[in-house]
C-alpha positions in Angstrom: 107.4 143.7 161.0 110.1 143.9 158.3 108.6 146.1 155.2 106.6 144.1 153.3 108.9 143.8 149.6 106.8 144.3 146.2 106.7 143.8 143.0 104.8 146.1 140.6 104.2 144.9 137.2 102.7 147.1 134.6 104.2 149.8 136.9 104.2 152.7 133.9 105.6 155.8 136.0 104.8 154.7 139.3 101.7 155.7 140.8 100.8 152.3 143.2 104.1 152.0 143.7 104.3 155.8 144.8 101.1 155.0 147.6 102.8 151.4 148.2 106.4 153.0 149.6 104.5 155.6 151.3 102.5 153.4 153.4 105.6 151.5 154.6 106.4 149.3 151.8 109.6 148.0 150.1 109.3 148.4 146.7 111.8 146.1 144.9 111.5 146.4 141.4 108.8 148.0 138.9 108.4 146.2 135.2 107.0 147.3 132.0 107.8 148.0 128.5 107.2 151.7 128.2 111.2 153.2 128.1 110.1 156.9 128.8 108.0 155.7 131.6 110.4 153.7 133.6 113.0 156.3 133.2 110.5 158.7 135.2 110.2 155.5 137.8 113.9 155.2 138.1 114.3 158.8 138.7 111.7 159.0 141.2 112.2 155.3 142.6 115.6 154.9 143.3 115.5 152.4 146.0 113.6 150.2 143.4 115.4 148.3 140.0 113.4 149.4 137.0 113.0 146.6 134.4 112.1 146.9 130.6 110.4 143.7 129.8 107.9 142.6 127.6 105.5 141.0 129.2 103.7 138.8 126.6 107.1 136.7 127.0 108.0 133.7 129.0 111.7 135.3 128.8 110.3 138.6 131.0 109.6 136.1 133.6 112.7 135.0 134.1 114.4 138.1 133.8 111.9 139.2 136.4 113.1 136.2 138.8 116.6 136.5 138.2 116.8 139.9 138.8 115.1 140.1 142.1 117.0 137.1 143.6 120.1 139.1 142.9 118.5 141.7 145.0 116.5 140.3 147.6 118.3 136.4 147.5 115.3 134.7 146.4 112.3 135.8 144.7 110.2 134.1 147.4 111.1 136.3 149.4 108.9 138.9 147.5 105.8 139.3 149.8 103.0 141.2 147.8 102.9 141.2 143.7 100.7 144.8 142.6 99.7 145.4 139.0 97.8 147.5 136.8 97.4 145.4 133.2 96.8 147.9 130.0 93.2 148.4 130.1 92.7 149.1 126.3 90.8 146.0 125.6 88.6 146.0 129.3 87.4 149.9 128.8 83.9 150.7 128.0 85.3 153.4 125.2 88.0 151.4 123.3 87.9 147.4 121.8 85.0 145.3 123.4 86.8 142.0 121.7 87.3 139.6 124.6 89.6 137.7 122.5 91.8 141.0 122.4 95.5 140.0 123.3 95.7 142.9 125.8 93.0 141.0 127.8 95.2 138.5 127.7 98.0 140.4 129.7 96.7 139.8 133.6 97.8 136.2 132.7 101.7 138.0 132.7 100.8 138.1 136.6 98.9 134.7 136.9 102.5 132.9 136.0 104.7 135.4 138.3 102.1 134.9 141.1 102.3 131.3 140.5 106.0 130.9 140.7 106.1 133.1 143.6 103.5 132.7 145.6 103.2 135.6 147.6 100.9 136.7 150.5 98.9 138.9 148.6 98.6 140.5 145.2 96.7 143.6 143.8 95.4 144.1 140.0 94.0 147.2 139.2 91.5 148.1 136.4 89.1 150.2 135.0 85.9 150.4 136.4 83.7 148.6 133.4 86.0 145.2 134.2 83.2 144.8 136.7 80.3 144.6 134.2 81.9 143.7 130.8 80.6 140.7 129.0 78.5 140.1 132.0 81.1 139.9 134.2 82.7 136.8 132.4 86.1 139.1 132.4 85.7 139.6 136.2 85.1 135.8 136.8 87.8 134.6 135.6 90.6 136.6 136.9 88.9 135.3 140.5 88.2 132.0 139.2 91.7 132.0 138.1 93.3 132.9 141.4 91.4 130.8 144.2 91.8 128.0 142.1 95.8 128.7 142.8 95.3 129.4 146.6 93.7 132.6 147.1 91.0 134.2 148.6 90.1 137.3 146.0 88.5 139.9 147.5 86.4 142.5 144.5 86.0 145.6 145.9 82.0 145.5 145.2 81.3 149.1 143.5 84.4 150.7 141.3 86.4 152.9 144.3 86.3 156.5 143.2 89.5 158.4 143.9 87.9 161.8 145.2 86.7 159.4 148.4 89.9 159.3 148.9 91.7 162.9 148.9 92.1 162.5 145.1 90.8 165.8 143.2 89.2 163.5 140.7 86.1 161.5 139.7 88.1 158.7 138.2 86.9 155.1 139.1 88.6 152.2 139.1 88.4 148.7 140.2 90.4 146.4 142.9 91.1 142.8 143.2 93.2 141.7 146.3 94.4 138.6 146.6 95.4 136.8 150.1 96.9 133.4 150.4 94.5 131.0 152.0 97.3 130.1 155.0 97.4 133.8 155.7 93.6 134.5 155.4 93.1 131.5 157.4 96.0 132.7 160.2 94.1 135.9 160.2 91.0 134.6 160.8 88.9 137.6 158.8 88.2 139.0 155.5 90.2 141.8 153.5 88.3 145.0 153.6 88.6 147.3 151.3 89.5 150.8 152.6 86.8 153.4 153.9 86.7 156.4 152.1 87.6 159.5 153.8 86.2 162.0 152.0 82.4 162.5 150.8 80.9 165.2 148.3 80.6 167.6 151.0 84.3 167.8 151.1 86.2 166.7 147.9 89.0 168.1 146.8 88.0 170.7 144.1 90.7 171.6 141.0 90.9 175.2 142.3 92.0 173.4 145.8 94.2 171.3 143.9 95.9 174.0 141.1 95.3 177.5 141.8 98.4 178.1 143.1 100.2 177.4 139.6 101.3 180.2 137.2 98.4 180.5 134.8 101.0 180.3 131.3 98.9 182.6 130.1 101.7 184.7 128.6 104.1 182.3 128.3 104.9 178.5 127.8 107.0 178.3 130.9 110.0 175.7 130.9 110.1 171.9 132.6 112.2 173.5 135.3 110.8 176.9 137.2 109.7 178.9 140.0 106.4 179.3 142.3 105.2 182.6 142.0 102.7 182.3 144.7 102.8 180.7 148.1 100.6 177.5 148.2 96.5 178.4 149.0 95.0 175.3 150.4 96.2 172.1 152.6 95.9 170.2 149.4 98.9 172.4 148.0 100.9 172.7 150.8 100.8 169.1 150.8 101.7 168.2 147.3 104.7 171.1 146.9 106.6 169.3 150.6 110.1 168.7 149.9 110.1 170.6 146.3 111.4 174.1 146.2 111.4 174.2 142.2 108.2 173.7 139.5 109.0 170.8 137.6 106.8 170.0 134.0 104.3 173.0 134.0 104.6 173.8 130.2 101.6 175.0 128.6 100.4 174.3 125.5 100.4 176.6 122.4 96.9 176.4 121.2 96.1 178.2 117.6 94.0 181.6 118.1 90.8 179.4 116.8 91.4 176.8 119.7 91.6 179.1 122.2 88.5 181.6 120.9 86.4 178.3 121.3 87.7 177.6 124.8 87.1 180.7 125.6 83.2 180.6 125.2 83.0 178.0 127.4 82.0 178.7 130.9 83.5 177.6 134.3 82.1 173.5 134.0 80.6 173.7 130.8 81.3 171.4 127.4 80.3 171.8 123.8 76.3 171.7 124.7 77.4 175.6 126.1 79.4 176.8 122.8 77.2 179.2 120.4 75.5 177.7 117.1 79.1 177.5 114.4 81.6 177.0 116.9 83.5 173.5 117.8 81.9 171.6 115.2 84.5 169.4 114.8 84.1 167.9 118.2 80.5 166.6 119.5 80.5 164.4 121.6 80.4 163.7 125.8 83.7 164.6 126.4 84.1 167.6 124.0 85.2 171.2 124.9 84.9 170.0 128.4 86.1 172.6 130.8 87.1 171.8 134.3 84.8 173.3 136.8 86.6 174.8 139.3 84.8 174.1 142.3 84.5 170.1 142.0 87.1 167.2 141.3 88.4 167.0 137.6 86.8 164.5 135.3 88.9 161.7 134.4 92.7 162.1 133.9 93.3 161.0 130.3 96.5 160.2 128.2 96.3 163.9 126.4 93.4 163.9 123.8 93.1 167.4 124.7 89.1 167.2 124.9 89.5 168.5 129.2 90.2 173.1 129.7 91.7 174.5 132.7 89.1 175.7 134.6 90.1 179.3 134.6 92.5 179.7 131.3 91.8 178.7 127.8 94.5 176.0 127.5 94.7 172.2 128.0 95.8 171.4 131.8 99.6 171.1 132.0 101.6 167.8 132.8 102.1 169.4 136.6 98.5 170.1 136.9 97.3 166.8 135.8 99.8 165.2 137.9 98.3 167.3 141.1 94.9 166.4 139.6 96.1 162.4 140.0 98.0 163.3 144.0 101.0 163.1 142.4 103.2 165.2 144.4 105.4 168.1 142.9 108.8 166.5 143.8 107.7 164.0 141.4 109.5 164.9 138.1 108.0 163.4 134.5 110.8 162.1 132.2 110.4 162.5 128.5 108.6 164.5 125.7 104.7 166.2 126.7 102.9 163.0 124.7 105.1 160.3 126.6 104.1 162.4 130.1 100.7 162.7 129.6 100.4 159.1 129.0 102.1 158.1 132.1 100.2 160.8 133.9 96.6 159.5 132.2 97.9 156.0 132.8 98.7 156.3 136.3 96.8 155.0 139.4 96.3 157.7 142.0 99.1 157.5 144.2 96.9 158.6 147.4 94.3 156.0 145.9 97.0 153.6 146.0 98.2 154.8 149.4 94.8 154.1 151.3 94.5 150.5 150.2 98.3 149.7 150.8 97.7 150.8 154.1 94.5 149.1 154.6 96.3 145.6 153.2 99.3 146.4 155.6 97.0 146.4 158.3 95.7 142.9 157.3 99.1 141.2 156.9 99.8 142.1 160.5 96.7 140.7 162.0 97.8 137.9 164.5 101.3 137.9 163.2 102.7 137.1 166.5 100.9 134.1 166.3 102.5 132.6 162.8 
């Protein structure tokens, strides 16, 4: 079997696209509007075409098609479509308006799905897609597809990335999308990947960072040196192929922000802080520090609420980046804020790696026989 060739829309920096080529896949060409972000694609995607587009436009479309069938011959020939629309207006913590336009975005792949026609597709979203307004949002993105031809596949409960090598309780939910000639050719349901990991072996964040310099005394610099061979399998595995420290700046907190951090313990949040202290901030996610000995909490886009486990300092972009499995040869393009959005906004590459292998199992089921 040839590599199956993708398209990733929404593709920010490059996290499904990351697990995608890893699992055997040819990535084609990445799309989104973000200009910091797809410079961190290109450099870390070469084989793929990074497009700026804006999506809410018929004219992205066929900038989309033209480009690939310069590429490829014929858009056509483009066998799986992945995604991961902006989940601003699906999360449980930011607009509940169903009418909000970034809803509205999925629809960008409805129309590219339509004129292609691909095997499969993915769409990726945050876990509350599954429940929101009764489900009404989760309907119709399936109602929408089998309608044009596809058997949609939901994976039943949000996957959480820790079951999957990820050292990170961030959920998300997975739509997969196979053709009804190739489901029917196959003769069996998708199945969404079994997780290979369990609480009794997750990766922890001192199994996934406490090899890096601590930046205790010092910012450090977007390029630098280890300073200590790699302690775990988790390391050794993310710092193959990279014989520099790429993006592990620190963050220079005032004396006040770092006394507070400080009087948190190893796990704890603003609930552990003596009566006076980090007022300003009450609420879940507050003065939240990592503990060290289970997955992180939730990778965000740099609201600096989440503590290093161990030092009184906000994670850097590198450790959040090992926090989402994305290897150190992958180098972050752009200044901290525009990083630790396409760090916060990225799928889990090793996520992304488990069901591209699982749906690259599938497409060669009985292909002798087509």
């Amino acid at each position: 079997m040839d590599k199956p060739k993708v398209l990733d829309m929404f593709c920010g920096c490059g996290g499904l696209s990351l697990g995608f080529i890893n699992a055997g896949y040819d990535v084609v060409l990445g799309v989104d509007n973000d200009e910091a972000a797809l410079k961190t694609y290109e450099i870390n995607h070469q084989e793929a075409i990074p497009l700026k587009a804006d999506l809410f436009t018929d004219e992205a479309i066929n900038e989309i098609k033209d480009v690939i069938d310069k590429k490829i011959g014929t858009i056509k020939n483009i066998d799986v479509i992945i995604g991961g629309p902006p989940c601003q207006g699906f999360s449980l913590t930011g607009s509940r308006d169903i009418n909000d336009s970034r809803n509205k975005l999925y629809l960008a792949m409805v129309k590219v799905i339509r004129l292609v026609r691909p095997k499969s597709f993915l769409i990726e979203n945050v876990h509350g897609i599954a429940t929101l307004y009764g489900g009404v949002v989760k309907d119709q993105i399936v109602n929408t597809f089998t309608d044009m031809g596809y058997k949609v596949s939901v994976t039943p409960k949000p996957l959480l990335a820790a079951d999957y090598g990820v050292p990170q309780m961030r959920k998300r939910m997975f739509f997969v999308g196979i053709r009804n000639d190739v489901y029917e050719s196959k003769g069996e349901e998708f199945s969404f990947p079994v997780p290979t990991h369990s609480s009794s072996n997750y990766i922890s964040c001192s199994d996934a960072i406490s090899d890096l310099p601590s930046r205790e005394s010092e910012l450090g610099s977007e390029i630098d040196e280890y300073i200590m061979n790699p302690q775990t399998d988790y390391q050794r595995f993310m710092r193959i192929n990279c014989e520099k420290l790429y993006n592990h700046v620190a963050t220079n907190h005032t004396d006040m922000v770092k006394s507070t951090i400080e009087l948190v313990p190893d796990g704890g949040n603003y609930k552990d802080l003596p009566k006076g202290y980090g007022e300003s901030r009450k609420f879940n996610e507050a003065w939240t520090r990592y503990a060290s000995n289970k997955p992180s909490r939730t990778i965000d886009t740099g609201h600096r609420n989440h503590f290093h486990y161990k030092y009184n300092r906000v994670p850097t972009i590198r450790e959040n980046a090992r926090l989402q499995s994305f290897p150190d040869s992958f180098i972050f393009w752009g200044n901290k804020t525009q990083q630790n959005r396409q760090v916060g906004n990225a799928v889990p590459p090793l996520l992304a790696y488990s069901i591209a292998v699982q749906l690259k199992k599938y497409l060669q089921l009985g292909e002798k026989n087509e």
